[in-house]
N, C-alpha and C positions, 0 to 999 in steps of 0.2 A: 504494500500500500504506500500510496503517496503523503509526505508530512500533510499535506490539507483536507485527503480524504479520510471520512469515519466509517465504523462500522453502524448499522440499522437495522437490529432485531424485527422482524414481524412472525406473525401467527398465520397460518392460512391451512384450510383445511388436507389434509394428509395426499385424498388423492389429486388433488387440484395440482396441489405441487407438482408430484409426480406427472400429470398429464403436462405443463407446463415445461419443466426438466423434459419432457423428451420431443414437444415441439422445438422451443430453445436449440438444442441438440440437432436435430434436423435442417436450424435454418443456419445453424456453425455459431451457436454463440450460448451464454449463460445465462442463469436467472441475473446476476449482475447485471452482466452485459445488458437484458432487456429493460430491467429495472432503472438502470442509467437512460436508458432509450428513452424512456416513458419520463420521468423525471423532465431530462434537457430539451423534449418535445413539449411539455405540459406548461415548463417555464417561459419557452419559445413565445406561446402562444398566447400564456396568459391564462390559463384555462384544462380542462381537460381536452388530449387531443384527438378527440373523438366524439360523433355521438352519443349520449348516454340515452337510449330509449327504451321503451318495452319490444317494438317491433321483432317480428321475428326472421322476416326478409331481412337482406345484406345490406349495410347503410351504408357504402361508398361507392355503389352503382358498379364493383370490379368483380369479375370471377376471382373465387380464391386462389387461385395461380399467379394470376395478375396480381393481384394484391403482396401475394406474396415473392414474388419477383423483385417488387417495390422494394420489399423490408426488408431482403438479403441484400438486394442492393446499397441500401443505408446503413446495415451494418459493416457491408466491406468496405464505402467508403471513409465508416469512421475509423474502423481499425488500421486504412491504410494512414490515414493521418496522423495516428498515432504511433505507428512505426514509422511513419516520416521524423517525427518529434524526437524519436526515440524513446517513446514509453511504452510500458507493458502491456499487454494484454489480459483481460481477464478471461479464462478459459475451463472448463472443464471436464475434465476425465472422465468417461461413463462406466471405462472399465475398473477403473479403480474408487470410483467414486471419490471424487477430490475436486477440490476446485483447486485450480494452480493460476500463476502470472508467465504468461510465458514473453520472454523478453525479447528485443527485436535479433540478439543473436543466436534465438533458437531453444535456450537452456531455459529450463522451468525449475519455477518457487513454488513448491506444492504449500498450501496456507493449512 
């Protein structure tokens, strides 16, 4: 971790998690990683970044692919900036169940 970043305890139900950790995983990043996402888009904008409705239909008019094309795309471009900077990445291991930083020369800090 970075001297300005903290850690943020939350509670969330068991499998939620779990279904999340392996979307997460799928799109190449962590509940960190998403959790930063969600944060620096929510401040971005002032708001939450998204619709919050009951609707059951999809509320950005995208097929899920498309959509999701979108948001691996945002994530690689943040990470590539971050290895431009030269800082860590936040990443995690499925098989060993670990979240690690893996630094831009490849070597990981399992936390």
């Amino acid at each position: 971790m970075q001297t300005q970043d903290i850690r943020v305890t939350i509670r969330v139900e068991r499998k939620l998690k779990e279904n999340a950790e392996a979307l997460f995983d799928y799109l190449g990043l962590n509940m960190t990683n998403a959790i930063n996402i969600f944060l620096r888009k929510a401040v971005d904008q002032k708001g939450i970044p998204f619709p919050v409705n009951t609707g059951v239909q999809g509320i950005t008019g995208l097929e899920a692919e498309e959509l999701t094309g979108f948001f691996r795309n945002a994530v690689q471009a943040d990470m590539e900036r971050k290895y431009r900077k030269g800082l860590p990445i936040a990443r995690y291991d499925t098989k060993m169940k670990r979240a690690y930083l893996e630094n831009p020369d490849g070597s990981r800090n399992y936390v």
